[in-house]
C-alpha positions in Angstrom: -44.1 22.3 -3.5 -45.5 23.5 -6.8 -49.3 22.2 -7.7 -48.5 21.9 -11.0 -45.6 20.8 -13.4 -43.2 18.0 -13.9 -42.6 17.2 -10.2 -45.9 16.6 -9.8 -46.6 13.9 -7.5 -48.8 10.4 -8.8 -52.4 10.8 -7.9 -54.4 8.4 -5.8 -57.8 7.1 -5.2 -59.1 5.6 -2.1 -59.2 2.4 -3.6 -55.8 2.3 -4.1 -54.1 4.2 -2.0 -51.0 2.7 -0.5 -51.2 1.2 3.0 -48.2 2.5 5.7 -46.2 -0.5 6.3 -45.7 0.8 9.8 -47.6 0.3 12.7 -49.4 3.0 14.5 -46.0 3.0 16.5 -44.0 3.7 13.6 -41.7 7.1 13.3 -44.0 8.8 10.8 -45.1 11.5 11.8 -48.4 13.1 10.0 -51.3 15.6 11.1 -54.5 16.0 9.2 -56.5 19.2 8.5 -59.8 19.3 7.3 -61.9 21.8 5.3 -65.4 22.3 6.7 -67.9 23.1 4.3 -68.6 21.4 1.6 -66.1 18.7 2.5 -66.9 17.7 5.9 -70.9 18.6 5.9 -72.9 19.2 3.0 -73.4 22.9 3.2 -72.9 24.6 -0.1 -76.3 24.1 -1.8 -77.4 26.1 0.9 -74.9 28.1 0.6 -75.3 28.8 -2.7 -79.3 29.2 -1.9 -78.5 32.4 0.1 -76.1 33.8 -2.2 -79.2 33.8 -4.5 -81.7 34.8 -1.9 -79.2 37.6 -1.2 -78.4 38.9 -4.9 -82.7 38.9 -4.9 -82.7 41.1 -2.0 -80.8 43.6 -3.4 -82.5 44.2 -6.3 -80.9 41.8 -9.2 -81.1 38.0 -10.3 -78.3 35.6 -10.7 -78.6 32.5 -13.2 -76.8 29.4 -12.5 -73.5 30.0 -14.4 -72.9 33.0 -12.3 -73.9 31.7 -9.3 -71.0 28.7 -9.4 -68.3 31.5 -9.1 -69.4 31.6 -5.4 -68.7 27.8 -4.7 -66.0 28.1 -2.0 -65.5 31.9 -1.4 -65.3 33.5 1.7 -68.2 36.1 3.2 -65.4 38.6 2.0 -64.6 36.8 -1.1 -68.6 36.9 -2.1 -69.6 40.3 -1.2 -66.4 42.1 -3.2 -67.4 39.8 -6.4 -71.6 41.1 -5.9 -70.7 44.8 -6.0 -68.6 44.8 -8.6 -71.2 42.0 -10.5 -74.3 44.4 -9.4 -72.8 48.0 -8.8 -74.7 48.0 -5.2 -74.6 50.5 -2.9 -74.4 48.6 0.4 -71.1 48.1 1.9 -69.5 44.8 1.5 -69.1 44.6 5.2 -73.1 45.0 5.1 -73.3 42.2 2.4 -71.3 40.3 3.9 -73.8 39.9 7.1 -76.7 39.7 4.9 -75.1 36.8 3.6 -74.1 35.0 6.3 -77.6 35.7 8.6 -79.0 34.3 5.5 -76.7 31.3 5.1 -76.8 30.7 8.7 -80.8 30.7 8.9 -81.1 28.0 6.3 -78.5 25.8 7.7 -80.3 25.3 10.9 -81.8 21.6 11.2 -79.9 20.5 8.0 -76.7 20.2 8.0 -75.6 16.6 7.7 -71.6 15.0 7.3 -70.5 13.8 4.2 -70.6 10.3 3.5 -67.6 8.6 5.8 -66.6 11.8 7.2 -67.6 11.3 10.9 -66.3 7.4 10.9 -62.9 9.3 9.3 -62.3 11.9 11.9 -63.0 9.3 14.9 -60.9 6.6 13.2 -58.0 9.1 12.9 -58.1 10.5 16.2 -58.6 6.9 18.3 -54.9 6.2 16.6 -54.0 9.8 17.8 -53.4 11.4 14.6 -53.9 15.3 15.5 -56.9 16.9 14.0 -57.1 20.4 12.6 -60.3 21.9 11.0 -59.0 24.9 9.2 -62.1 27.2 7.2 -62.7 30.3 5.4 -65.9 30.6 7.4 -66.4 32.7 10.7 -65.9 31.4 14.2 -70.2 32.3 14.2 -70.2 30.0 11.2 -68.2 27.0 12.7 -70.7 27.3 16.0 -73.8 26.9 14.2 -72.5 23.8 12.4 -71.4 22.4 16.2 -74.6 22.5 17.2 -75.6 20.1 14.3 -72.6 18.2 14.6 -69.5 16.7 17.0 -66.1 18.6 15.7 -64.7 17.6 19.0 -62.6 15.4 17.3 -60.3 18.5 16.3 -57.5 19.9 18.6 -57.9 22.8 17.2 -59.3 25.1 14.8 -58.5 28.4 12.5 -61.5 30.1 11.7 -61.7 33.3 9.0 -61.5 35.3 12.5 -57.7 33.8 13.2 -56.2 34.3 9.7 -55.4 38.0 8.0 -55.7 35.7 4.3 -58.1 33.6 4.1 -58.2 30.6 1.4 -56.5 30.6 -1.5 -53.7 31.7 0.9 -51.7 29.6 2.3 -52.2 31.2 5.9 -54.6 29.1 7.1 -52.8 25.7 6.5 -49.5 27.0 7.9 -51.5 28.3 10.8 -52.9 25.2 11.0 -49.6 23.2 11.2 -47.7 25.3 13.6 -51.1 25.0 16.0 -50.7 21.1 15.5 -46.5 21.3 16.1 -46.1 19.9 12.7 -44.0 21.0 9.5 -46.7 21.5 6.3 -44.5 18.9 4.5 -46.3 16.3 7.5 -50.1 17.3 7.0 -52.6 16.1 5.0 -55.6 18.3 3.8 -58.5 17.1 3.1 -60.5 19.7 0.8 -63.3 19.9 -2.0 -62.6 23.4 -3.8 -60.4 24.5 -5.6 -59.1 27.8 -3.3 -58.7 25.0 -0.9 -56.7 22.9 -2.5 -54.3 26.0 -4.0 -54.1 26.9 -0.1 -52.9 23.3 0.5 -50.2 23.3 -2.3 -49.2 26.9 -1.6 -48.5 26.2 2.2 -46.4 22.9 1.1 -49.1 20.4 2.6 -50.1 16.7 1.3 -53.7 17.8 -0.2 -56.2 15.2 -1.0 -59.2 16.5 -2.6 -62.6 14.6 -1.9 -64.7 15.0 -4.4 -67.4 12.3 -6.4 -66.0 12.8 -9.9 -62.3 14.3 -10.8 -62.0 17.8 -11.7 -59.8 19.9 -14.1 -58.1 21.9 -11.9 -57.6 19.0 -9.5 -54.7 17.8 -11.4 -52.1 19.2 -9.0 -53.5 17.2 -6.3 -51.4 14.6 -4.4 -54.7 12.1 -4.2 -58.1 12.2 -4.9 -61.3 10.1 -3.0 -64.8 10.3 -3.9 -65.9 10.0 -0.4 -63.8 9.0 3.4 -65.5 6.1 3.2 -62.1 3.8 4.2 -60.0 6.8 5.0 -57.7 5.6 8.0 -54.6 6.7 9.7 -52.7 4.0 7.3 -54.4 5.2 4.5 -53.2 8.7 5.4 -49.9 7.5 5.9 -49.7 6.3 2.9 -50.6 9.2 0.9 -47.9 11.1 2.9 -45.3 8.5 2.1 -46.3 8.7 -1.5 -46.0 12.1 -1.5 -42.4 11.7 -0.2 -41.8 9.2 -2.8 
């Protein structure tokens, strides 16, 4: 499945996406998989806060430009991109903790879901529809935000710790698929960046990227929502069938 091109799939909104004309019965099959951050809860401002704080503690600034290259990397991702920005000695293992001790710290007593994202997951798994989160972030990372809120909704989950390539690879998602005993072709991912979206694409999945206004590279998309607000099982069967279409 190509994210790009003539064989590109219609795009769809939540407004209009296409209702399954089967029951919950029916003989489509579909999983979803979620991205966490960002998508699910709101946690990339502070994110983005301690990737600031961070470049400040080692000595350099960061202005605003600069600092929206880090939207959606991983730990890993981040601290390769400040030593070859800052030329800093530390080790980007050692960067890599600074950031997340420092992410983690600030995320504590305010991390919140995105608008419809909690009524989405419960909707979807009271009809059964199998729940996978799959992130870039550590297992450490996923067990702070559990504290602030229920992911029991998900089966199962695939953590930066479970994957050799994180996002934009498409490791994670096939990872994610074979944990839920479904083929790519019958997942849906729900994601807000653009690495997760690529990792969506390049593992062959249904990706639907949540997000308030349309972006560029969000062309290759198979829908689009602003929030889950309405997001359903036959909303999510619809945008598989679509897909299929």
């Amino acid at each position: 499945m190509t994210a790009r091109g003539n064989d590109q799939v219609n795009i769809i909104t939540a407004v209009s996406a296409p209702r399954s004309e089967q029951p919950h019965t029916g003989t489509i099959e579909v999983g979803v998989m979620c991205d966490l951050d960002g998508t699910l809860v709101d946690t990339e401002r502070s994110w983005l806060d301690a990737v600031r704080r961070s470049v400040r503690e080692l000595g350099h600034d960061i202005d605003d430009a600069a600092l929206l290259q880090y939207e959606g990397a991983t730990l890993e991702q981040a601290s390769s991109r400040i030593i070859a920005a800052y030329e800093v000695s530390r080790s980007a293992a050692a960067i890599a903790e600074l950031l997340e001790d420092t992410t983690l710290a600030a995320l504590e007593g305010n991390i919140e879901w995105r608008p419809g994202a909690e009524e989405m997951l419960r909707s979807l798994a009271g009809s059964e529809v199998p729940l996978a989160l799959v992130t870039s972030s550590t297992r450490r990372w996923v067990d702070t935000v559990a504290r602030h809120v229920d992911l029991t909704m998900f089966a199962h989950f695939v953590t930066a710790n479970d994957v050799t390539f994180t996002k934009p690879h498409p490791s994670p998602y096939l990872r994610g698929a074979s944990l839920l005993g479904l083929a790519p072709e019958d997942c849906v991912v729900f994601e807000d960046s653009r690495v997760g979206t690529e990792a969506a694409l390049a593992a062959g999945c249904v990706s639907v990227l949540v997000q308030p206004t349309t972006e560029s590279w969000g062309e290759g998309v198979h829908a689009t929502a602003p929030t889950f607000t309405g997001i359903d099982r036959d909303w999510v069967a619809g945008a598989l069938r679509l897909a299929r279409d």
